[in-house]
C-alpha positions as CSV (number, residue, x, y, z in Angstrom):
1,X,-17.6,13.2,22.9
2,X,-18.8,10.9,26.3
3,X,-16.8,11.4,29.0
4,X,-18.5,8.6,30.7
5,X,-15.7,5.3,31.4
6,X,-16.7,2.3,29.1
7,X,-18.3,-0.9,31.1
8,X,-17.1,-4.1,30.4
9,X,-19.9,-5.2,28.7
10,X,-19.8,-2.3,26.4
11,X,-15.9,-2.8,26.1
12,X,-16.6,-6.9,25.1
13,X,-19.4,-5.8,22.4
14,X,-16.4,-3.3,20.9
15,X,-13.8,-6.4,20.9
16,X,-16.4,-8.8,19.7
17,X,-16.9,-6.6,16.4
18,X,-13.4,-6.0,16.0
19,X,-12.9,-9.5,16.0
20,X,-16.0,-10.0,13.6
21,X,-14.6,-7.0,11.4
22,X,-11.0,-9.0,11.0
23,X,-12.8,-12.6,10.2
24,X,-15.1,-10.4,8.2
25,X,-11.7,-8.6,5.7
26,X,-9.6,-12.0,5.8
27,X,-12.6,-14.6,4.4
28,X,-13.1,-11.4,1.8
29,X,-8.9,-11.6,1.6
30,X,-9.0,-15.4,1.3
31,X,-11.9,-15.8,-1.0
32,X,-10.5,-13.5,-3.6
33,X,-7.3,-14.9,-3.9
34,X,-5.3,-13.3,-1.6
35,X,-3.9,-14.8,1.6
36,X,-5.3,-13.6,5.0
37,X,-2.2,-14.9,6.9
38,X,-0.2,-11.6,5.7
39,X,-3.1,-9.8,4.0
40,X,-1.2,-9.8,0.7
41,X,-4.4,-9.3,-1.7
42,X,-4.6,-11.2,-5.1
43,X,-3.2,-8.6,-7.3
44,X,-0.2,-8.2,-5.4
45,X,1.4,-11.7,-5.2
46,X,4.6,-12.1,-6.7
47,X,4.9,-12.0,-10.1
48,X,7.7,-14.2,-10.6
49,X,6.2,-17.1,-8.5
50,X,2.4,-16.1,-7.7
51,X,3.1,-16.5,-4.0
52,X,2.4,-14.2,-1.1
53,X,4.2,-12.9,1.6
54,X,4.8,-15.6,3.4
55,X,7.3,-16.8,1.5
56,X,11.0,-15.5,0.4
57,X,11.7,-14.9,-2.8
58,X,15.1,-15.4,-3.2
59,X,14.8,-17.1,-6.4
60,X,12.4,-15.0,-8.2
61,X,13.5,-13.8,-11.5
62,X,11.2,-10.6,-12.2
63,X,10.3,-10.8,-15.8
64,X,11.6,-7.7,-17.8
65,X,9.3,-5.1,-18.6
66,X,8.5,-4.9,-22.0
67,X,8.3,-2.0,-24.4
């Protein structure tokens, strides 16, 4: 492990790829259904009302599970 103190160039390449890493999961988020706003992936929208999140869901009815 460095013991060395991180430049600021060093420190802006680490916060430019963290920043390319987030665009990089929400456009994969986004572009498979889900919505990148509160990273609620397709398969886990509401199954009542198909929406994310984002939304309340006050008014869902969860369907009964069947036998």
């Amino acid at each position: 492990m460095s013991t060395q103190p991180q430049t600021a160039t060093s420190r802006r390449a680490l916060d430019a790829l963290i920043d390319w890493l987030i665009a990089e999961d929400e456009a994969e988020t986004e572009a498979t259904g889900g919505c990148p706003a509160c990273d609620t992936q397709h398969d886990e929208m509401c199954v009542a009302c198909g929406s994310c999140r984002c939304d309340t869901h006050e008014r869902c009815v969860r369907p009964t599970q069947e036998a």
